[in-house]
N, C-alpha and C positions, 0 to 999 in steps of 0.2 A: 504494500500500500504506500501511494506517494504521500509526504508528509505536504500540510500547508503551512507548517510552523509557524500557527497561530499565538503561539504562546514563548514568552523567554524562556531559555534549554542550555544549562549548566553541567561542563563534568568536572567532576573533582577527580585529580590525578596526584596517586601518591607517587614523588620519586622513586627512581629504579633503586637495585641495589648499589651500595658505596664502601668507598677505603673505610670504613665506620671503627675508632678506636677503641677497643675491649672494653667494656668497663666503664665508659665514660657514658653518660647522657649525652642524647644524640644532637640538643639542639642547634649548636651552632658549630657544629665540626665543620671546616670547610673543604675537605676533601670529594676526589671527582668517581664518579659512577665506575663501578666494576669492568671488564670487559663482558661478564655474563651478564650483570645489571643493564648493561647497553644493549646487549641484543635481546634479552628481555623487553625491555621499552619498545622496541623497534617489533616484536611481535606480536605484542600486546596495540601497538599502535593500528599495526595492519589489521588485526583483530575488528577492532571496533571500527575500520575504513573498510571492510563488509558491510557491517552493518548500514552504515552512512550510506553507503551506494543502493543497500535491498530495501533503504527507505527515501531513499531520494533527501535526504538531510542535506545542510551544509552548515556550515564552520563560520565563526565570528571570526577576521581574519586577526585580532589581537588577542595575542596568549596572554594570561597572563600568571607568574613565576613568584613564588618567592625568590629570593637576594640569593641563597646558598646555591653554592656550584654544581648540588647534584639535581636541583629543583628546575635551573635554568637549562642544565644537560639535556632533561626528561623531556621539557619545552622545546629544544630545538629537534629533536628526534620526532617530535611528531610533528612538526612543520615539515620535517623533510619528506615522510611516509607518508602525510594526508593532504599533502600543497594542492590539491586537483580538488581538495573538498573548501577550500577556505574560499568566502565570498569575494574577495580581494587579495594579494601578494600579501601574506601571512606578515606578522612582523611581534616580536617577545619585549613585552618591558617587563621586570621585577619589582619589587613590592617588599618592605620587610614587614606590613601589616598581613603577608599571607605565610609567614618565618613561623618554626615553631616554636614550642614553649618557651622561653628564655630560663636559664638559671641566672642569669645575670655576671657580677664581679669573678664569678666560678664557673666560666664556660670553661669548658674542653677539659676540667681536673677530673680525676677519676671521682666513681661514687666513694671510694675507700679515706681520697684525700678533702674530699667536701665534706662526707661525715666529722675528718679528725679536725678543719680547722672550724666545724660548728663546736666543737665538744673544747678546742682551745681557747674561745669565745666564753665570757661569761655572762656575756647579755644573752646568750641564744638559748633555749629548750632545745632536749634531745629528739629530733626530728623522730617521725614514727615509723617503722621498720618500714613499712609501705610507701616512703613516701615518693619515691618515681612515680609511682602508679597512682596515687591518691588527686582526688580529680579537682581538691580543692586548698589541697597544701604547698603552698608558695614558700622556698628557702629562702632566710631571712638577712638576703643580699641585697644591695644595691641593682636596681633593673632585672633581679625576678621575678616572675609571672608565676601563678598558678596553670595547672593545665587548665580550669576555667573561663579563665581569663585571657589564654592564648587562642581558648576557641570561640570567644564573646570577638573579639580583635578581628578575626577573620572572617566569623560572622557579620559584622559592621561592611568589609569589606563587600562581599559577597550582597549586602542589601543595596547597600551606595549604588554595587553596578545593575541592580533589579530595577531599581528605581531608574535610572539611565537608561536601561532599554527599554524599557515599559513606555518611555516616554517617548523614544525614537521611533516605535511601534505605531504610538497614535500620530504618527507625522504621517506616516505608511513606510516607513521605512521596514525592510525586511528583514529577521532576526536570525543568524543563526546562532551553532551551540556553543558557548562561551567555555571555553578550556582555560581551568586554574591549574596550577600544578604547586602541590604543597606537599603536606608533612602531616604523618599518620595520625599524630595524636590532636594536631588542634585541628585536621578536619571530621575526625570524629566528634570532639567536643564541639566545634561550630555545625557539627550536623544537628546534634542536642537542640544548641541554642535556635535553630532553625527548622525545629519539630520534626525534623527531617525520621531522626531516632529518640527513643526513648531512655532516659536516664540510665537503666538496666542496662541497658545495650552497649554504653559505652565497655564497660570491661568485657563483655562477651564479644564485641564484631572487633575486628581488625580491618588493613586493607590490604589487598594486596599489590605489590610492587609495578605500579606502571601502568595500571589497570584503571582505565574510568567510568563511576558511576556515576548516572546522568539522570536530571533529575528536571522536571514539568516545573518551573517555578512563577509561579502566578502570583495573588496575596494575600496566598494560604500562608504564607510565611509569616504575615502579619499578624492573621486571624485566627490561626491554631492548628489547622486542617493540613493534614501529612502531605506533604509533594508526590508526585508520581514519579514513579522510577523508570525511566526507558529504558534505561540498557545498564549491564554490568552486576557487582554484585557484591556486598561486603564478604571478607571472609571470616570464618568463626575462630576465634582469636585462641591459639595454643600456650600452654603454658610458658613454651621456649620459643614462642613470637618476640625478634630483639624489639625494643623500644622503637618509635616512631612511624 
């Protein structure tokens, strides 16, 4: 069936795999996509540029990336693979409101050396065994975010540009599907913030690497009412899923 792409159409794209450093929290490592992470993307791209063609789709020709180098990678890989689907000569800017969680003053330290210089601190509480994972607990640095907070930030994002097409829509201007490329944990949490998923959800779904899940966004976003999902698919989050 041909689409008439009546409506604004979002995918969220997690970065491929990366030089990712053992141990550390992934947010602001700047290291570059794997060689398998690469052709991963680039399959995962082709992927979803089937579907584009068996629906007659097409492409917003602005990506858009968070700052970090494996985000912008993911971004130009699928410029390359779907240039024939973009309404106009494709073209990437980044964004560090679509960056993941920040730790802040303690980017790139291991989790071993963050715990020991909280516990050398005497202003600070012993953070709680959980707290990578805790959806609401911000380390008590300079420019750390909560994971909530990283996904409220992106959320913002993601509305700004609803609003921007919605409005380009009623000019008649024609909308295609808006490609972000970010980072596992604040697009799950900005899915939250975006009804998209359900609180529960965040610890049980994951995403997987490079893969887009694309989403009817109307202003149900607004009003409460779940988006529809076109294509893609979250995946169910394993225990030894690394961070992001």
């Amino acid at each position: 069936m041909m689409s008439t792409e009546s409506n604004v159409c979002c995918a969220l794209i997690r970065h491929g795999a990366y030089e990712q450093l053992p141990n550390v929290p992934s947010a602001l490592q700047p290291y570059p996509l794997t060689r398998e992470g690469t052709e991963e993307v680039r399959q995962q791209a082709r992927a979803f540029g089937l579907w584009l063609r068996a629906t007659g789709r097409t492409l917003d020709p602005l990506v858009e990336t968070s700052t970090l180098l494996r985000a912008w990678q993911t971004g130009q890989i699928y410029m390359e693979e779907l240039h024939e689907f973009f309404q106009a000569p494709p073209q990437l800017k980044s964004f560090p409101s679509l960056c993941e969680r920040s730790v802040g003053a303690v980017a790139n330290l291991s989790v071993s050396e963050i715990e020991r210089v909280i516990e050398l601190d005497p202003r600070f509480d012993t953070p709680p065994a959980n707290w990578k994972s805790d959806s609401d607990y911000r380390l008590p640095f300079d420019g750390a975010e909560s994971l909530m907070e990283a996904g409220e930030r992106v959320a913002q994002h993601l509305l700004a540009w609803r609003e921007g097409a919605e409005s380009e829509m009623k000019s008649g201007m024609k909308s295609g599907i808006k490609l972000f490329v970010g980072h596992g944990a604040a697009i799950r949490h900005a899915a939250y913030h975006l009804n998209v998923i359900k609180r529960c959800d965040i610890k049980r779904l994951s995403m997987f690497y490079g893969h887009p899940v694309v989403f009817e966004m109307g202003l149900e976003f607004a009003d409460g009412q779940c988006p529809r999902l076109l294509f893609g698919q979250w995946k169910q989050r394993q225990i030894q899923d690394v961070p992001d």
